[in-house]
BATI-784475 format. One record per residue (C-alpha): residue in one letter; x, y, z. Coordinates in pm, 1 decimal. Example, Ala and Ser with C-alpha at 12.3 -4.5 7.8 and 13.67 -1.06 7.14 Angstrom:
! BATI-784475
<atom 'a' <1230.0 -450.0 780.0>>
<atom 's' <1367.0 -106.0 714.0>>
END
This chain:
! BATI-784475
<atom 'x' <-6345.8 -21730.0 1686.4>>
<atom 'x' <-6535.9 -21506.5 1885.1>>
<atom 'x' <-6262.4 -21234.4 1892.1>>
<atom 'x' <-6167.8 -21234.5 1559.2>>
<atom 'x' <-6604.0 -21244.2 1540.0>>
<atom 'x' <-6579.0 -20915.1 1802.2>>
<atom 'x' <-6291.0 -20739.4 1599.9>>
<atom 'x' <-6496.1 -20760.4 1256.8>>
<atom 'x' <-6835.9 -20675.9 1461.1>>
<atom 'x' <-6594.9 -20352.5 1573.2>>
<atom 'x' <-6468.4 -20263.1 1218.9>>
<atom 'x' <-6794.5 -20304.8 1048.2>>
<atom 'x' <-6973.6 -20065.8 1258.0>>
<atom 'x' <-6713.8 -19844.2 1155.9>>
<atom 'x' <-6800.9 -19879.4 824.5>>
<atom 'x' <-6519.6 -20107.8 696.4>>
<atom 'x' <-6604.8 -20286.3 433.6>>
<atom 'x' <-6489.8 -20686.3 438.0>>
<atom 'x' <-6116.1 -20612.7 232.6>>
<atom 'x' <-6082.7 -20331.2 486.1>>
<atom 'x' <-6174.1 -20602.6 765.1>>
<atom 'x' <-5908.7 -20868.1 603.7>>
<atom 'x' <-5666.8 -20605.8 558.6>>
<atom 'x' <-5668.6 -20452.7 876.8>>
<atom 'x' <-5653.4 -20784.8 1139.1>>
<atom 'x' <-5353.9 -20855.1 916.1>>
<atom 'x' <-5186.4 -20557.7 989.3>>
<atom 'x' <-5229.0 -20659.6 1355.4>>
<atom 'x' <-5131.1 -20980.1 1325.6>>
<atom 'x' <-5463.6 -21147.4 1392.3>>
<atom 'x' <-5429.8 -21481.7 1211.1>>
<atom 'x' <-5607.8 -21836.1 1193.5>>
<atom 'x' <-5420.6 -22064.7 1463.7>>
<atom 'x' <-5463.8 -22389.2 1296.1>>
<atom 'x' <-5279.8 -22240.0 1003.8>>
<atom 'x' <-5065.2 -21915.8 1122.5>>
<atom 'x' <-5221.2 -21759.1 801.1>>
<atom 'x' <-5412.8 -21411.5 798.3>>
<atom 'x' <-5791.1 -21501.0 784.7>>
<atom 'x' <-5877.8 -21499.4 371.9>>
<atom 'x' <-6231.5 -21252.5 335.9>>
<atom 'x' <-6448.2 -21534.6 296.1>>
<atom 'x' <-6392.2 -21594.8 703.7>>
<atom 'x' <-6480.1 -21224.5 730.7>>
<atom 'x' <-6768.2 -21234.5 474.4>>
<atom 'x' <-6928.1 -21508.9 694.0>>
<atom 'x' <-6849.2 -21317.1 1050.4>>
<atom 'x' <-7003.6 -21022.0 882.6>>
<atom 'x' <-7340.3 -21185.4 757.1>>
<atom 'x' <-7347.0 -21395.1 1088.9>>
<atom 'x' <-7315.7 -21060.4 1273.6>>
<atom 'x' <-7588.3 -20870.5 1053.2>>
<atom 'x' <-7858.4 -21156.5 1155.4>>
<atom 'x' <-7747.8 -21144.7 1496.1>>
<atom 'x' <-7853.0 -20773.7 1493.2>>
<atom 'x' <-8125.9 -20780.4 1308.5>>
<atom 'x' <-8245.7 -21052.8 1503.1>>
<atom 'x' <-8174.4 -20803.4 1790.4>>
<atom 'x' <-8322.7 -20513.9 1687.4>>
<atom 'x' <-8655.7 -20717.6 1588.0>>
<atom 'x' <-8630.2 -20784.2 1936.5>>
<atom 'x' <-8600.0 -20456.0 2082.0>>
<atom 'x' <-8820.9 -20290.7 1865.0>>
<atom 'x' <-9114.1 -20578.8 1976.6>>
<atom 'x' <-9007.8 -20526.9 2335.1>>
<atom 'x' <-8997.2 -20179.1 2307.3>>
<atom 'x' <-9357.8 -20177.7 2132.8>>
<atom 'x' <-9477.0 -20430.3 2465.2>>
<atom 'x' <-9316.9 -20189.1 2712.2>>
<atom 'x' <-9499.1 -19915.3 2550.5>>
<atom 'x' <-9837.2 -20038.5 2508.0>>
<atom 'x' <-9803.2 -20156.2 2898.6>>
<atom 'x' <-9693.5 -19789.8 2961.6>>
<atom 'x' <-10029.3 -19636.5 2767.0>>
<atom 'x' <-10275.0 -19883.1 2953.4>>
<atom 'x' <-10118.4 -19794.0 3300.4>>
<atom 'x' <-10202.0 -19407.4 3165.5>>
<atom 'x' <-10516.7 -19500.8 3055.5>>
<atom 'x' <-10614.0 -19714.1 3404.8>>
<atom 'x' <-10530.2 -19414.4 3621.6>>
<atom 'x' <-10699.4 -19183.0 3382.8>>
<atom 'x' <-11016.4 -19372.4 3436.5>>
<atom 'x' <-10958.6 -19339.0 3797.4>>
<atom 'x' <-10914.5 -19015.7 3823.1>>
<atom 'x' <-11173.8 -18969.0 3518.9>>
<atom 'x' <-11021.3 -18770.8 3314.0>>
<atom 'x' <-11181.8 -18798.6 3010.7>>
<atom 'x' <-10920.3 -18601.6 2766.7>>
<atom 'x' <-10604.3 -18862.0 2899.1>>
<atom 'x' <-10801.3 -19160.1 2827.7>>
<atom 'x' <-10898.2 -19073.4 2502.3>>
<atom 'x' <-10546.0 -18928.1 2399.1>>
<atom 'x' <-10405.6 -19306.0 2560.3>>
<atom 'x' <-10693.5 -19480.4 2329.7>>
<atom 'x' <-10593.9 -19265.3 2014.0>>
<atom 'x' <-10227.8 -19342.5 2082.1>>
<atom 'x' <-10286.2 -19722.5 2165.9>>
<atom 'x' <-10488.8 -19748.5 1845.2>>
<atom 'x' <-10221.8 -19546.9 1641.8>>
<atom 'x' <-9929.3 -19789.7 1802.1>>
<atom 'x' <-10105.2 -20108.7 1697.3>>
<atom 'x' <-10194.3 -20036.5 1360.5>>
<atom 'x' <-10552.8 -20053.7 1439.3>>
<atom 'x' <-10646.0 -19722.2 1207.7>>
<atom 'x' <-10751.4 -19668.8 865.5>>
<atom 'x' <-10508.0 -19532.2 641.3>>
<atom 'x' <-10595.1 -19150.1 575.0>>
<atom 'x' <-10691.9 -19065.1 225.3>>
<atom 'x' <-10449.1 -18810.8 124.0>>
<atom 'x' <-10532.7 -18589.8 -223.7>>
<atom 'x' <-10288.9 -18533.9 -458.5>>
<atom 'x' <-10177.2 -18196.3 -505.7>>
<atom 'x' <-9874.7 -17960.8 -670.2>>
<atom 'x' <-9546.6 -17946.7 -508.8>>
<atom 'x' <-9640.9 -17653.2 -337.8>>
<atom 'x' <-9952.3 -17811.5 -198.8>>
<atom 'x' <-10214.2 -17538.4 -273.4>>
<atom 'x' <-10369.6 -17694.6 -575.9>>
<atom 'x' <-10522.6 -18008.2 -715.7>>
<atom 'x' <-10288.5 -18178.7 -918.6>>
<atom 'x' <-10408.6 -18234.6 -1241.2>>
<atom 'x' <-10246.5 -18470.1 -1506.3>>
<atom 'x' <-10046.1 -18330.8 -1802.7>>
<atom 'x' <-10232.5 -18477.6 -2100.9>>
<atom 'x' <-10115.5 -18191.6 -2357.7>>
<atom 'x' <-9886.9 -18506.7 -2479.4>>
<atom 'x' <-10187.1 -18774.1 -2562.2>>
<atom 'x' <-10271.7 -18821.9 -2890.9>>
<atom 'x' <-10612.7 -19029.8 -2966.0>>
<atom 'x' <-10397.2 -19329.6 -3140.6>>
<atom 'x' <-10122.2 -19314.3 -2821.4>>
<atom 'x' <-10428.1 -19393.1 -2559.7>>
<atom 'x' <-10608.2 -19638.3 -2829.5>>
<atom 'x' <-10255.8 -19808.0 -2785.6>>
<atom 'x' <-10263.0 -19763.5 -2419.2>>
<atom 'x' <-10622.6 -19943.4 -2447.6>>
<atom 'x' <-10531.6 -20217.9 -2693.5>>
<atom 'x' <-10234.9 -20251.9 -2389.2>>
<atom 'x' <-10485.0 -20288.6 -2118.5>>
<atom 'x' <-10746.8 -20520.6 -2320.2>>
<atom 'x' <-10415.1 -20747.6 -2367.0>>
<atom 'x' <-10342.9 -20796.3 -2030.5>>
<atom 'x' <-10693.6 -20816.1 -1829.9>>
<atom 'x' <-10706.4 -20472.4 -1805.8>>
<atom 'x' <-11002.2 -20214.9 -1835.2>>
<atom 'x' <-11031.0 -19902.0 -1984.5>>
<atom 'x' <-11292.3 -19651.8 -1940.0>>
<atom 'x' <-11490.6 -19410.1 -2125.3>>
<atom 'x' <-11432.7 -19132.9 -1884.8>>
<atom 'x' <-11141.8 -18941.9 -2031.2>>
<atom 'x' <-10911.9 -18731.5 -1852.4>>
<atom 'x' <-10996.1 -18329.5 -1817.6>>
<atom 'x' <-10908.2 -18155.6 -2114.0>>
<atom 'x' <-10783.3 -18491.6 -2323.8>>
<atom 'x' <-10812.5 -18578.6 -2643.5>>
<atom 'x' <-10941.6 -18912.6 -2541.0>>
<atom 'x' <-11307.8 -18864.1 -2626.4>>
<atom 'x' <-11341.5 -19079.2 -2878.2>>
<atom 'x' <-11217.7 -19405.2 -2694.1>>
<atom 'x' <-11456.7 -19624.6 -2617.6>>
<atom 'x' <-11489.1 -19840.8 -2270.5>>
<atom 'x' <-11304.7 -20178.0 -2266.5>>
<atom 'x' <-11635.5 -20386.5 -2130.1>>
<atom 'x' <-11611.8 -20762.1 -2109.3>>
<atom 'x' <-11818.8 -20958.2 -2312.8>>
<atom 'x' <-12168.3 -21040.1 -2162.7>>
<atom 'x' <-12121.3 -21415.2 -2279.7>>
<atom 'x' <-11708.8 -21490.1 -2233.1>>
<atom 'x' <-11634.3 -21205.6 -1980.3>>
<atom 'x' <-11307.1 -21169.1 -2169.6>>
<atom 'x' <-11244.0 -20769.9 -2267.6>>
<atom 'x' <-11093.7 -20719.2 -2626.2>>
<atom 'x' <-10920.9 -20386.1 -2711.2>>
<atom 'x' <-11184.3 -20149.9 -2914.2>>
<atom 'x' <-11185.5 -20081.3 -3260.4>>
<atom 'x' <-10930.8 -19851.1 -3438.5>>
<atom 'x' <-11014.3 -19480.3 -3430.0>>
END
């Protein structure tokens, strides 16, 4: 088992795919020795997935390890930086500590053209007044809320805010233009 288990885990990295596998340790004469039969691709199928936890389960574990050895690495740098006082390699080890462990805000980014020198702005050339009192009706439907703030240069003006009701706090779509 744990050849034929080594000769799939050597095909598959190859990029064989599981009738390549079954095809191939026929050829060289690998074959089940309770029944002197070529192994049938469900054996393979289950070597493969076996195989694909194994190495995830692996690379979870280097990747963690590698993240440990790391952050040991960056306090050492840091420690020795606060001997020595430097002040610039203690804050570069904090910034990189923080960055390694997740422990920053995500950054805001703007949206802006492909080309990145402009703000993008939203077609709305296409948005007739009925189209967004459908897109309202849409919203009121399923918890939504609209707003009365339309979109630069839309037609939307005349769609009213979707405001929940003071008494049921359930929002209904607003009336027909």
């Amino acid at each position: 088992m744990a050849h034929r288990q080594s000769l799939v885990a050597q095909l598959r990295v190859q990029g064989y795919s599981i009738r390549d596998i079954t095809q191939a340790l026929e050829a060289q004469k690998e074959v089940n020795p309770a029944t002197g039969q070529p192994w049938g691709q469900a054996t393979i199928a289950r070597d493969a997935a076996l195989l694909l936890a194994d190495w995830k389960r692996d690379a979870a574990r280097d990747t963690d390890s590698h993240q440990a050895q790391h952050l040991a690495d960056l306090r050492a740098v840091r420690k020795a930086a606060w001997r020595t006082g430097e002040l610039g390699a203690i804050l570069r080890a904090l910034k990189q500590e923080s960055e390694l462990l997740g422990l920053n805000a995500p950054h805001k980014v703007a949206p802006t053209t492909p080309a990145g020198d402009q703000p993008w702005q939203p077609d709305t050339t296409g948005a007739t007044d009925a189209f967004l009192h459908e897109v309202a009706t849409l919203l009121a439907q399923f918890g939504g809320a609209g707003t009365d703030e339309a979109l630069p240069g839309s037609p939307a003006q005349s769609v009213p805010a979707l405001l929940p009701d003071a008494e049921t706090g359930r929002v209904s779509p607003p009336p027909a233009p």
